[in-house]
Every structure is written in structure tokens, then in C-alpha cells.
Residue frames relative to the residue before (quaternion, step in Angstrom):
aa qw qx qy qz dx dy dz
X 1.0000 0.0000 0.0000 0.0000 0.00 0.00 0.00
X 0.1494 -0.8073 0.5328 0.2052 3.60 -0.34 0.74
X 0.8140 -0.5061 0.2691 0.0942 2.64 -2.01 1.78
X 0.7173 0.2479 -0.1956 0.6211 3.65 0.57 -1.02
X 0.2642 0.5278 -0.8071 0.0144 3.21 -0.82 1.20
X 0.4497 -0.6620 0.5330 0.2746 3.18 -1.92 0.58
X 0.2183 -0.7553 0.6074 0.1137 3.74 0.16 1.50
X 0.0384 -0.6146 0.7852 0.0655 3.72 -1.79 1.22
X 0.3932 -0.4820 0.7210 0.3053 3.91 -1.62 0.91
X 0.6851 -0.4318 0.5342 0.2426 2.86 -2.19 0.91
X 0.5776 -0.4696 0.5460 0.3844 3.46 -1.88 0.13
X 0.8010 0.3847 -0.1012 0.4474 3.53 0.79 -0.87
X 0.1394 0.8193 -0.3196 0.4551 3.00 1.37 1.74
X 0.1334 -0.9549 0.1714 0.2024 2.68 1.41 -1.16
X 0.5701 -0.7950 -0.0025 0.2071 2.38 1.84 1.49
X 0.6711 0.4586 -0.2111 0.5429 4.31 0.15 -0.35
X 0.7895 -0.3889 0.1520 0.4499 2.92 0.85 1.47
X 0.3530 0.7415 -0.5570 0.1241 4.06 0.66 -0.51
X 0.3308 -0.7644 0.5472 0.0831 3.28 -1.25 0.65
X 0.6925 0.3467 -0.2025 0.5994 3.15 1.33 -0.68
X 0.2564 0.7055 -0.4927 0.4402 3.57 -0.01 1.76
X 0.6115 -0.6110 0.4655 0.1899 3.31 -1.32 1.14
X 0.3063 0.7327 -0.6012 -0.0886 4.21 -0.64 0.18
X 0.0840 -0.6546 0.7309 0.1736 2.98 -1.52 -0.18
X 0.2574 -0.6202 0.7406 -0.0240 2.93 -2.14 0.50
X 0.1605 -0.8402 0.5148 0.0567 3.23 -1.09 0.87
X 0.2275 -0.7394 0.6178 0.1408 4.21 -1.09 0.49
X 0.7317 -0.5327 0.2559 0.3396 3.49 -0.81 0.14
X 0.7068 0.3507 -0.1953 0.5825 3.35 1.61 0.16
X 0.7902 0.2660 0.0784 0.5466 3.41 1.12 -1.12
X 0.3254 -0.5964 0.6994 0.2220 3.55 -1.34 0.87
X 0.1235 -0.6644 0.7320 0.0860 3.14 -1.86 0.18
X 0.1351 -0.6888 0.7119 -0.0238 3.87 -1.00 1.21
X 0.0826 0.6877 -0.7073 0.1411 3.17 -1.82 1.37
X 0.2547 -0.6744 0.6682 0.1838 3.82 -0.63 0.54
X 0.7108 -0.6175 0.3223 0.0979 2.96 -1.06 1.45
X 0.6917 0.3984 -0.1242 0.5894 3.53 0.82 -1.04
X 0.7493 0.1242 -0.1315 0.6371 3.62 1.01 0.42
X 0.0382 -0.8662 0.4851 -0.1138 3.79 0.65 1.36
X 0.8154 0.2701 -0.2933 0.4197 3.27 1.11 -0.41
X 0.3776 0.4924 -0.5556 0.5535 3.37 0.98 1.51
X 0.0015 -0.8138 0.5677 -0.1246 3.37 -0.35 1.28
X 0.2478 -0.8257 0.4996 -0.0848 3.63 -0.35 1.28
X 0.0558 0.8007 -0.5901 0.0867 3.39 0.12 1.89
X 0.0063 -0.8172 0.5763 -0.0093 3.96 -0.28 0.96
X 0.7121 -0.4552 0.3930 0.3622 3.50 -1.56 1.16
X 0.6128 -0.3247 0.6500 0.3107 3.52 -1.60 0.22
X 0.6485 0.5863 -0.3226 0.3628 3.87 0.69 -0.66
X 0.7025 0.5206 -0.0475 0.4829 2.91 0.78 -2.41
X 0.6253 0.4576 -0.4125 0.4791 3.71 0.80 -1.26
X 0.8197 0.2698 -0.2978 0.4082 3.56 -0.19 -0.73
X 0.5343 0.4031 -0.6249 0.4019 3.73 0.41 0.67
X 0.6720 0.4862 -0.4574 0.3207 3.74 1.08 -0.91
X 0.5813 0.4774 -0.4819 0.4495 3.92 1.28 -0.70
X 0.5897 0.6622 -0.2896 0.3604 3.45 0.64 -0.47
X 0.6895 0.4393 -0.2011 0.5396 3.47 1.10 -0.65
X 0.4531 0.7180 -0.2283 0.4766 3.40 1.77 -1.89
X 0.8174 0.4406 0.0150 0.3708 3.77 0.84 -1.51
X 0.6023 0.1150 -0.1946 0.7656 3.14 1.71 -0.23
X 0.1064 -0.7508 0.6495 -0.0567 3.93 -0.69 1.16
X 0.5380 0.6605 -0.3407 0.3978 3.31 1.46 -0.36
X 0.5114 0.6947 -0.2593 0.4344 3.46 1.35 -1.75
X 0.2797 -0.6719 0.6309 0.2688 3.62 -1.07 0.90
X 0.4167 -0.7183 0.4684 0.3017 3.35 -1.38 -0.14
């Protein structure tokens, strides 16, 4: 996984500093997701997985 990603915190972070917030960073093939308060857990998911989680993320209604 290469070292310099440039990690950005979500819009919905909620700004004044929070720490406990969603980011993600991206390489030329692949996104990469990490929650702030625990940066060195770094969450690289398939083209597959990502869109079932935006998918779910988007329907909150949808039991599970």
C-alpha cells in the first residue's frame, strides 16, 4: 500500500477539529477508508464491496 496517501475527513465530520470522523484517500486504482481516531487501520475494499457499502450507506431504511 503506498505510504503517501493524501487522506481528506468527510464533509459530515463535523468540522472544529473532530477526531472521530470517516477519511479516505485515493491512488490511481483504489480508494482507501480509515476513521480517524484509529489511522492505522486502513480499509482497502473491492470496487465490489465499496458499492454494496454506498449502497447500503443510501438505503438506511433496508433491513439487514
Amino acid at each position: 500500500m503506498p505510504l503517501n496517501l493524501h487522506w481528506q475527513k468527510s464533509s459530515f465530520s463535523g468540522g472544529g477539529g473532530a477526531e472521530d470522523c470517516l477519511e479516505i484517500a485515493a491512488d490511481p486504482t483504489t480508494l482507501h477508508l480509515r476513521e480517524s481516531d484509529h489511522p492505522t487501520t486502513i480499509l482497502t475494499p473491492t470496487p465490489t464491496a465499496l458499492h454494496a457499502l454506498l449502497e447500503r450507506i443510501a438505503s438506511p431504511t433496508q433491513e439487514l
